[in-house]
Phi, psi and omega in degrees: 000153199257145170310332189280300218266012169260332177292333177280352168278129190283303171336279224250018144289298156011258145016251156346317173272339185294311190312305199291334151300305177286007175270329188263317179260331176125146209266340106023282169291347185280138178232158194299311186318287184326277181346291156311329173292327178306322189276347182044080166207155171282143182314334191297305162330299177294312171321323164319277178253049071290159172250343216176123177330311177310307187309331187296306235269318173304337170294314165329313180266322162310322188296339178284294192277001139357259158337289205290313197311293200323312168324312190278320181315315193293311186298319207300337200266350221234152170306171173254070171258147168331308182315276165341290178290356183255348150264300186348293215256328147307295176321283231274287198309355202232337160297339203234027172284351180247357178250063178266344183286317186279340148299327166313285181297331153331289228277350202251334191221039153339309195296292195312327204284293179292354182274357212243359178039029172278356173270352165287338168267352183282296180346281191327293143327285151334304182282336173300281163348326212262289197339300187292327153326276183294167183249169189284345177219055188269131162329169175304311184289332180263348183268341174281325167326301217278304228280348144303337175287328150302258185321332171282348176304322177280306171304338195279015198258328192266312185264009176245339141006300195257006173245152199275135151158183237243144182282350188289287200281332167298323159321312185262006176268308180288330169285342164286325168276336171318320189292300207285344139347288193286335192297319172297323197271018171212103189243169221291314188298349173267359196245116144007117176291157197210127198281188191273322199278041169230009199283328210257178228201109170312127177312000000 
């Protein structure tokens, strides 16, 4: 969803000013007052949906893992072909286009992240994700390819920041080195045969 169509929404304007708070003072120092105020609304307003700061940073992440579960539902469903994993992994680039800020607050409020135990289901994810990616009896070297094919999609959101260039095409660059990543760690003797009615990759 785009920031102007996220603005008619009270939620998730919310959202959107807690991130931005906690990005700037630290999430620790944020208080729901502040919030309300960035937002010029009354505590009482804000409290209608949130109780509690916690409550804000957990929604944030139900709302992330949304997608990716439908993302695991679709693969889990899907042939285990190169075809396959090379949209898996375009779909997980088109999730996270709008959560590079809840990634920020990941790498800056490590401490809030495990107290609130919410990087355990995002983990958890991950390693589903890792799962589908690799082959089961995929070397060391190829199991380090995929599960790097995940993370520079979450590092490039940060390092690619300081290079000159259009956010499109930096987006379409780090899913182009992620592909060629998973496409190496499943090279044609390792990839499972496959009938013709499997070839093709399902909506």
């Amino acid at each position: 969803m785009s920031t102007q169509a996220r603005r008619g929404n009270t939620r998730q304007r919310i959202q959107d000013v807690a991130l931005e708070l906690f990005s700037e003072q630290g999430y620790d120092k944020t208080s729901l007052r502040e919030i309300a105020e960035k937002l010029e609304v009354t505590k009482a307003a804000l409290y209608y949906h949130f109780k509690t700061k916690e409550d804000i940073v957990i929604s944030l992440f139900q709302d992330l893992g949304r997608p990716i579960d439908e993302l695991i539902v679709w693969a889990e469903g899907q042939p285990r072909t190169l075809e396959t994993k090379k949209e898996l992994i375009r779909r997980y680039s088109e999730s996270l286009r709008s959560a590079e800020p809840l990634f920020r607050f990941m790498q800056e409020n490590q401490a809030a992240v495990r107290d609130l135990s919410i990087g355990e289901s995002f983990k958890s994810r991950m390693l589903t994700l890792f799962g589908l990616l690799k082959e089961p009896d995929a070397e060391l070297t190829d199991q380090v390819r995929c599960i790097t094919a995940l993370f520079s999609m979450h590092a490039g959101m940060f390092s690619m920041q300081n290079l000159e260039g259009d956010p499109e095409e930096k987006r379409k660059a780090i899913l182009e080195v992620a592909t060629e990543l998973v496409t190496a760690a499943n090279p044609p003797h390792r990839r499972p045969a496959r009938p013709d009615s499997a070839q093709t990759v399902s909506p």
